[in-house]
N, C-alpha and C positions, 0 to 999 in steps of 0.2 A: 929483461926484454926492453928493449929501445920503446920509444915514444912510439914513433912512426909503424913499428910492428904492430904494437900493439892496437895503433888506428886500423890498422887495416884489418885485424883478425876481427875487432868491431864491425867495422863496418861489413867484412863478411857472410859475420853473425846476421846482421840485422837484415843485409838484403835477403840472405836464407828466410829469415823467419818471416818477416812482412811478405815475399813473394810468396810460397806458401801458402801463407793467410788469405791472400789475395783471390789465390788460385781454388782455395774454399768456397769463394764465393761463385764463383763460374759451376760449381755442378750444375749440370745439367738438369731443368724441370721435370722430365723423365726417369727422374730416379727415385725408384718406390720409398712409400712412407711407411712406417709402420707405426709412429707413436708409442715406441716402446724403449724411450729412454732406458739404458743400462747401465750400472758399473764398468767401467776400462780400464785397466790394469793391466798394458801391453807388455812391459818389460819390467816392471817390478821396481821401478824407481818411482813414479805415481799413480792416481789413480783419479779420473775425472766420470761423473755421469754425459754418457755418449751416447751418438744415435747405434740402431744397434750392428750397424753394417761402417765396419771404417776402410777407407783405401788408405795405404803406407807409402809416403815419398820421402826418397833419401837424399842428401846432397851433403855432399862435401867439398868444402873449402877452406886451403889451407890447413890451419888446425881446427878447422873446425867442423866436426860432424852433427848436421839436423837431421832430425827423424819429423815429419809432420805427418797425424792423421787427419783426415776429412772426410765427415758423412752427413748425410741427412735425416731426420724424424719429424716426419710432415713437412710442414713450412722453415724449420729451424735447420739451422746450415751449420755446422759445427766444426770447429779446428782445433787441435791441441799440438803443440811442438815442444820438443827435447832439443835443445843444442849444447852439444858439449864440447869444452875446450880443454888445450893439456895445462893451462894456468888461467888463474880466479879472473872475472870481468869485473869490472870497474863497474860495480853495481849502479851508482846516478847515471851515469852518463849512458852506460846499455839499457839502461831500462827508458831513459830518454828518447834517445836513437830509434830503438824497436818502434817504440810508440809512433816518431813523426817515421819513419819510414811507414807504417803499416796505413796511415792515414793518407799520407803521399798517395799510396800506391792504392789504395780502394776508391781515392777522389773520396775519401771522405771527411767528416766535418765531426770533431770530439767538442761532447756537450758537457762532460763533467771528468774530470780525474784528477785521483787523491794518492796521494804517495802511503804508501803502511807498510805493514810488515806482516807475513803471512808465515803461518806455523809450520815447523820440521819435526821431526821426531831429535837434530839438534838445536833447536832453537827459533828464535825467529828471523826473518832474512829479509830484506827491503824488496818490496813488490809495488806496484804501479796498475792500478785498476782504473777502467775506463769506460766512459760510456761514448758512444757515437753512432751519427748517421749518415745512410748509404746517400747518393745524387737523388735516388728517386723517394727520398723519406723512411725506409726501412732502417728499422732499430737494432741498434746491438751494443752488445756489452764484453769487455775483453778483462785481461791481466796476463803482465809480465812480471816473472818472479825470478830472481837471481840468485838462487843456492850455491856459491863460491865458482868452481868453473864450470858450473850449470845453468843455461837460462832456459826457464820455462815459459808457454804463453799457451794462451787460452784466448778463444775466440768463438763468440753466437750471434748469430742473426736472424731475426725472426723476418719472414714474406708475407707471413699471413697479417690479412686485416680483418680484426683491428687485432693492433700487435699485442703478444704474452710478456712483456718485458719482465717482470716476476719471476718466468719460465728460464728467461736468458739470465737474470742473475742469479737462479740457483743455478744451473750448470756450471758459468766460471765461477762461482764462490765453492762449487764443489769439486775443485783442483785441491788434491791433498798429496804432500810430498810425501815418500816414506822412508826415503834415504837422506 
């Protein structure tokens, strides 16, 4: 795959997934709460603690297919995306990408992020976890994980004050690959 292909299938990627992300945040306040955090295991490739009600958005582009869900449980705004590609991403630089796109596009401001590596049933894989804040001071905590021509991201924000930050990093620290 040429250079230039391969930028574009990138950048793709990322505006899929940061848009999305983004798009998490706009639920609507009118959308019940139940404080009943669940297990999620939509397709049998991961499995994250969700709120217990998710809406499914698909897009494709190019070679690339995203699946993003987004729900609410109480005040906590929740997003998990799958995008998959027909060949491996360039693990630094997607996991890069995702990150200032997702920031770009919420106007938000990243207060801490650590590059690791997060566990597979093959191994471990380079991930990108993050913390940041919304314009109007609301907290949240993300990660994007790159399983060869897999990227995953995970996304919580908490509304309520004063905020559960604790709450938002169990959630994205409980994205578990299975595949």
């Amino acid at each position: 795959m040429s250079n230039a292909k391969a930028g574009r299938r990138g950048i793709r990627c990322l505006l899929a997934a940061g848009t999305i992300f983004v798009a998490a945040l706009a639920i609507p306040a009118a959308s019940p709460a139940s404080a009943a955090e669940r297990t999620f295991a939509p397709d049998g490739q991961f499995s994250i603690l969700f709120a217990p009600k998710a809406t499914l958005n698909k897009l494709g582009a190019g070679n690339v297919a995203t699946q993003t869900w987004i729900g609410r449980d109480d005040d906590i705004y929740y997003a998990v995306s799958e995008s998959s590609s027909n060949v491996a991403f360039d693990a630094p630089k997607e996991l890069a990408s995702n990150l200032a796109n997702f920031l770009a596009q919420a106007n938000a401001t990243v207060l801490k992020q650590e590059s690791r590596t997060w566990p597979t049933p093959h191994g471990p894989v380079p991930a990108l976890r993050y913390t940041f804040r919304l314009p109007k001071g609301e907290p949240g905590k993300g990660v994007f994980v790159v399983s060869g021509a897999t990227l995953y991201g995970a996304v919580a924000v908490d509304f309520a004050t004063p905020a559960r930050e604790p709450r938002l990093a169990s959630v994205v620290d409980s994205l578990t690959l299975l595949k």
